[in-house]
Structure formats: structure tokens, C-alpha cells
N, CA, C and O atoms as a Tinker XYZ file with bonds, in Angstrom:
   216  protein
     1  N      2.896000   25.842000   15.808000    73     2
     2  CA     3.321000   24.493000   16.144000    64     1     3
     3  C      2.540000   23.457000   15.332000    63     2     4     5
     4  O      3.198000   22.547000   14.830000    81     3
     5  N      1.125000   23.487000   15.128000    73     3     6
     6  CA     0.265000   22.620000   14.600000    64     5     7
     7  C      0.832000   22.649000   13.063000    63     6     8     9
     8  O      0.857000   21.667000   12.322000    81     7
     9  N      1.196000   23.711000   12.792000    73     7    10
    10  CA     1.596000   24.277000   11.023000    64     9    11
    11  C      2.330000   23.640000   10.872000    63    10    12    13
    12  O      2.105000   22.922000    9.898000    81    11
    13  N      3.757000   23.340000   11.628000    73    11    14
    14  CA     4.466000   22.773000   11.412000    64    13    15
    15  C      4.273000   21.156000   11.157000    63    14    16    17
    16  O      4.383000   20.630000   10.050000    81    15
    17  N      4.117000   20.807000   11.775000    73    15    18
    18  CA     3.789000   19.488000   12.032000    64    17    19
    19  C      2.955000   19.022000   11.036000    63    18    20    21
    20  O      3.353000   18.042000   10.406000    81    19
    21  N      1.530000   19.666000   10.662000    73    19    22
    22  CA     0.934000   19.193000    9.190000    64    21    23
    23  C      1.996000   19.393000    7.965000    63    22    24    25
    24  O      1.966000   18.679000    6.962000    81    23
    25  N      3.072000   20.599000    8.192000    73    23    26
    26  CA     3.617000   20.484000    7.264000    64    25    27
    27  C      4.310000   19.453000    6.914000    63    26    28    29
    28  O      4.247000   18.734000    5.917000    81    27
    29  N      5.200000   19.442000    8.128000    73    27    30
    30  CA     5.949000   17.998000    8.122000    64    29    31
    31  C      5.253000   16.660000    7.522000    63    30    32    33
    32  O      5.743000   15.998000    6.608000    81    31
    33  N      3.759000   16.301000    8.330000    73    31    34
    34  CA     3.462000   15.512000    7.548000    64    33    35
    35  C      3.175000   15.415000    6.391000    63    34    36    37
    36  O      3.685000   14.433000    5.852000    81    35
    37  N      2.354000   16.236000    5.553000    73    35    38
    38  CA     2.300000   16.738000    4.224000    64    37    39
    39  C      3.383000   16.587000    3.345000    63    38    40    41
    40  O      3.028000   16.332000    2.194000    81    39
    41  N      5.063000   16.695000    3.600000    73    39    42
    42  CA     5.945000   16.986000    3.110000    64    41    43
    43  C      6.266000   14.950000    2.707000    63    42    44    45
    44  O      6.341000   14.401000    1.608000    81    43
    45  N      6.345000   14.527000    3.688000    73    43    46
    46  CA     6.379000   13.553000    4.024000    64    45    47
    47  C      5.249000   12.355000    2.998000    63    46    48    49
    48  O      5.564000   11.242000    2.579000    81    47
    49  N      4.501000   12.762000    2.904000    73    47    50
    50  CA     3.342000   11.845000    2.370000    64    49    51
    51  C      3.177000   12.674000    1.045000    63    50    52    53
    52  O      2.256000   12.219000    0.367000    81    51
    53  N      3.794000   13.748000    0.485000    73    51    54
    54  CA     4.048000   14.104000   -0.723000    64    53    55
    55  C      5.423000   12.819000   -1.430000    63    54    56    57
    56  O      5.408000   12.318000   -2.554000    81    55
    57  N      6.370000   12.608000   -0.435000    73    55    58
    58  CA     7.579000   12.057000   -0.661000    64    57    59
    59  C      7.053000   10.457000   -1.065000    63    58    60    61
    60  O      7.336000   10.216000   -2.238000    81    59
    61  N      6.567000    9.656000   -0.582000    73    59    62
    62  CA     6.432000    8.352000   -0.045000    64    61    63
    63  C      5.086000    8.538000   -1.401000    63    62    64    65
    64  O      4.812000    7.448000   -1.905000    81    63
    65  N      4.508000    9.406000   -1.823000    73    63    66
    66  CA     3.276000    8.654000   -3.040000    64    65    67
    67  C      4.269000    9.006000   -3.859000    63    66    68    69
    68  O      4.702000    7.960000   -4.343000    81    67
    69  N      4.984000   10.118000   -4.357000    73    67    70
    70  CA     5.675000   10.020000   -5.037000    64    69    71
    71  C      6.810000    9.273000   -5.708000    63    70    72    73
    72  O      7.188000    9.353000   -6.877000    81    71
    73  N      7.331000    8.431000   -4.584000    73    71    74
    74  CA     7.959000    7.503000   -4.642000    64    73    75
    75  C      7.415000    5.960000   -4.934000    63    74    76    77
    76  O      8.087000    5.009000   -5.335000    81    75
    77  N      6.334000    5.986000   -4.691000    73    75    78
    78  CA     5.290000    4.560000   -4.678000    64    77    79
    79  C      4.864000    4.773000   -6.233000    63    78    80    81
    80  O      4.617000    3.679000   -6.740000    81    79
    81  N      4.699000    5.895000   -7.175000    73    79    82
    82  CA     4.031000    6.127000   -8.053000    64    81    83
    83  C      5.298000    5.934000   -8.935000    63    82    84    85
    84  O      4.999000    5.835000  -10.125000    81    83
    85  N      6.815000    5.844000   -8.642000    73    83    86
    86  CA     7.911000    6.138000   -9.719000    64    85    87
    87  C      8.272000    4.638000   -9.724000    63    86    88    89
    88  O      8.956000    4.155000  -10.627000    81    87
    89  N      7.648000    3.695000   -8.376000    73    87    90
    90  CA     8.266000    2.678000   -8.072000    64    89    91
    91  C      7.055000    1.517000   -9.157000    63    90    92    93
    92  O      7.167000    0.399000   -9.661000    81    91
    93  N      6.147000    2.399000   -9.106000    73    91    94
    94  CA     4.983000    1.249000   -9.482000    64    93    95
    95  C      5.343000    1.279000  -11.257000    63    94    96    97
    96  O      5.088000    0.363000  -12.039000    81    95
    97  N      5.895000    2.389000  -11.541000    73    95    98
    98  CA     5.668000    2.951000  -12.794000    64    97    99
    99  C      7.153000    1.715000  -13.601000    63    98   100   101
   100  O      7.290000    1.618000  -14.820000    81    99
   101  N      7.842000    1.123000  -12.821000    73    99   102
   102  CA     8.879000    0.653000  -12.973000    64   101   103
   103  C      8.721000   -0.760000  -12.422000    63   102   104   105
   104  O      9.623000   -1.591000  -12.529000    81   103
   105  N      7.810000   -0.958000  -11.961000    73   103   106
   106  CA     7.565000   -2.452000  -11.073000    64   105   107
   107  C      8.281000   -3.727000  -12.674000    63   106   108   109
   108  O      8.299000   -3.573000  -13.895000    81   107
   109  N      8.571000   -4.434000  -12.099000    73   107   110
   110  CA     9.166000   -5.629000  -13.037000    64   109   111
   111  C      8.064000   -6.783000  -12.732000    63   110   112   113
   112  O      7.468000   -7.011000  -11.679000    81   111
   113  N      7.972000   -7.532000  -14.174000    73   111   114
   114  CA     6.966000   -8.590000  -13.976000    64   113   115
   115  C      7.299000   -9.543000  -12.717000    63   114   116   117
   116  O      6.347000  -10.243000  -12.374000    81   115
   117  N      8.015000   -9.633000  -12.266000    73   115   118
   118  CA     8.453000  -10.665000  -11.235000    64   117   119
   119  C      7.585000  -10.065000   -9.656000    63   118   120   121
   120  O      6.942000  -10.698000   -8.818000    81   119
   121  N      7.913000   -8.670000   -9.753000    73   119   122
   122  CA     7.264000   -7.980000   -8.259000    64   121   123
   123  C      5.840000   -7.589000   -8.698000    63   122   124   125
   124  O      5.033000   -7.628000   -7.770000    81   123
   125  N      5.413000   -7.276000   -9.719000    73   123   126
   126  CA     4.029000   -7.634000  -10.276000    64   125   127
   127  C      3.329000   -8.457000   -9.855000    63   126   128   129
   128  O      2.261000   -8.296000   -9.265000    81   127
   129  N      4.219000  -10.063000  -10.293000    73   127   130
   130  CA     3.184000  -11.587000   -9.357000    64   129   131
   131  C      3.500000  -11.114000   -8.128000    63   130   132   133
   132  O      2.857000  -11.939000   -7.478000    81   131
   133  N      3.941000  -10.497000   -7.409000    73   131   134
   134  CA     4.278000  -11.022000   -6.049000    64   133   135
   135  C      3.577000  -10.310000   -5.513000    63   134   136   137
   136  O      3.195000  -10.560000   -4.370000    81   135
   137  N      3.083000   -8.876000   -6.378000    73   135   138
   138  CA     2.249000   -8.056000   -5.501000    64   137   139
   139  C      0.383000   -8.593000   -6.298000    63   138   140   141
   140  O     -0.778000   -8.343000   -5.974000    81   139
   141  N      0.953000   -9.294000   -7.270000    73   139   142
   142  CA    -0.876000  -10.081000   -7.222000    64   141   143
   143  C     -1.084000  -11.274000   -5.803000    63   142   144   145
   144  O     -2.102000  -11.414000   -5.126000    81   143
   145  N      0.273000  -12.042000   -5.658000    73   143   146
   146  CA     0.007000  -12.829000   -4.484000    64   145   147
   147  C     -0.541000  -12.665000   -3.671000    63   146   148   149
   148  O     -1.626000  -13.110000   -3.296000    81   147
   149  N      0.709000  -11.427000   -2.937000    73   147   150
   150  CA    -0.253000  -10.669000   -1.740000    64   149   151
   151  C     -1.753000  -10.276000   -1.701000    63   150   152   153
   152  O     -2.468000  -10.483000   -0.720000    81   151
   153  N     -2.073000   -9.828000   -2.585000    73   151   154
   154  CA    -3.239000   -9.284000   -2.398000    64   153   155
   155  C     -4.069000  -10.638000   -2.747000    63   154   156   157
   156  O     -5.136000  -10.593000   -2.135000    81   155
   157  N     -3.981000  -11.536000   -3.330000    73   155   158
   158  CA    -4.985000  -12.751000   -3.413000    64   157   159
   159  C     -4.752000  -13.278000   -2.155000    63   158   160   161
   160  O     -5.696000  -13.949000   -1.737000    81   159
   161  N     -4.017000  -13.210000   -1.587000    73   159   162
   162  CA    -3.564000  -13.780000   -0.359000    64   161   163
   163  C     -4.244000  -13.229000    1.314000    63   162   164   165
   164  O     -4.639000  -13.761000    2.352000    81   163
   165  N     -4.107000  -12.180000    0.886000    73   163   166
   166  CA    -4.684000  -11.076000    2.001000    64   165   167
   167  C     -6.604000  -11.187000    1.403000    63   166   168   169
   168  O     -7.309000  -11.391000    2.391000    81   167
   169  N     -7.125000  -11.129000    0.581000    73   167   170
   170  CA    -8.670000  -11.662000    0.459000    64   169   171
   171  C     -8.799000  -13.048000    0.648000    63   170   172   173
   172  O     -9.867000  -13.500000    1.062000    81   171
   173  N     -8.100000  -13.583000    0.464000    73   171   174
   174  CA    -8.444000  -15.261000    0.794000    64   173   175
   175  C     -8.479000  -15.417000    2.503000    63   174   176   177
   176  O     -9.219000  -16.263000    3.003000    81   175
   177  N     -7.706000  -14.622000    3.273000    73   175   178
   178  CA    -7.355000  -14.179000    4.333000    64   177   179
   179  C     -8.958000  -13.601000    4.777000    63   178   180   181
   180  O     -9.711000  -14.237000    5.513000    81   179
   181  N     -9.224000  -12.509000    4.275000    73   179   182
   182  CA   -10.646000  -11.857000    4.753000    64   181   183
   183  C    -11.640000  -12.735000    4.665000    63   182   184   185
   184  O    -12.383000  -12.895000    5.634000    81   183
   185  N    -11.851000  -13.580000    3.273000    73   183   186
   186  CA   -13.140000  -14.270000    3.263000    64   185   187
   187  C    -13.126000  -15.185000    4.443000    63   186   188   189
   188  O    -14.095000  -15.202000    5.202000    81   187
   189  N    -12.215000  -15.849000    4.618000    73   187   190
   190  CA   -11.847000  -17.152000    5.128000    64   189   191
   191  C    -12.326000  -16.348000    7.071000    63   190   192   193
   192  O    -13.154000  -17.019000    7.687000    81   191
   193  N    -11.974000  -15.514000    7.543000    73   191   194
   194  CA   -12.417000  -14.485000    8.429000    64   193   195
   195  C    -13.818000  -14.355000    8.960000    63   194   196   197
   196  O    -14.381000  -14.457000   10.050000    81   195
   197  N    -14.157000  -14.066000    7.620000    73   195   198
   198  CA   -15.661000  -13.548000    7.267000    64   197   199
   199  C    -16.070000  -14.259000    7.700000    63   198   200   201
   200  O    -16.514000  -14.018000    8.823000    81   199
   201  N    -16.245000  -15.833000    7.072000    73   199   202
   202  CA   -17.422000  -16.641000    6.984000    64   201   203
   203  C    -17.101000  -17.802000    8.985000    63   202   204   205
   204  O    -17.725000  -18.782000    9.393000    81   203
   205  N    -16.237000  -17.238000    9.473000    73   203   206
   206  CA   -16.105000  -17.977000   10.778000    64   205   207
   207  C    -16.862000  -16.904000   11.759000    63   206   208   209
   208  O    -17.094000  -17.293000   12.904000    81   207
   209  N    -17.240000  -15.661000   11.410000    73   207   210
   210  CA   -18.023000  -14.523000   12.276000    64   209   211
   211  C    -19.396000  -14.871000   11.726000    63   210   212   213
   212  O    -20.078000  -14.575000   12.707000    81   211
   213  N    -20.030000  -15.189000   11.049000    73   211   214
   214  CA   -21.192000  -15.368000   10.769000    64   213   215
   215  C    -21.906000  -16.347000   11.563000    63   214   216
   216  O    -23.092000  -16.581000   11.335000    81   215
């Protein structure tokens, strides 16, 4: 039962990097900026976090 189930997941998370790796490999400059946004966006997010816990 456990076999299964790692398999499943395994099978699964073989599918989804593989797919993230064919998708990245093809990304267009347009989803490029958008995925620099996010991520400047999401640290501006953390610092901004950060410095209100201190």
C-alpha cells in the first residue's frame, strides 16, 4: 500500500518537473518579466515582513 502511493507520488512529481523544465525551456520574454515581477514582488513582500518583527 505505502509502495503504491510513493509510487504514485514519484510518478507524479517526475511529470510536473518535467513539465516545468520543457515550460521554462520555452518561457517567452513577456512571462520572463512577469516571472521576474513575482519574485521581486514576493521579496519586497518578505523584507517589508521582516523588518515589522524586529
Amino acid at each position: 500500500m505505502i509502495d503504491t502511493i510513493l509510487e504514485t507520488c514519484h510518478e507524479y512529481s517526475n511529470f510536473y518537473v518535467n513539465y516545468l523544465n520543457k515550460r521554462w525551456d520555452n518561457i517567452s520574454p513577456m512571462e520572463y518579466g512577469i516571472v521576474l515581477v513575482v519574485i521581486a514582488f514576493i521579496g519586497w513582500l518578505l523584507m517589508r515582513n521582516g523588518m515589522r518583527k524586529v
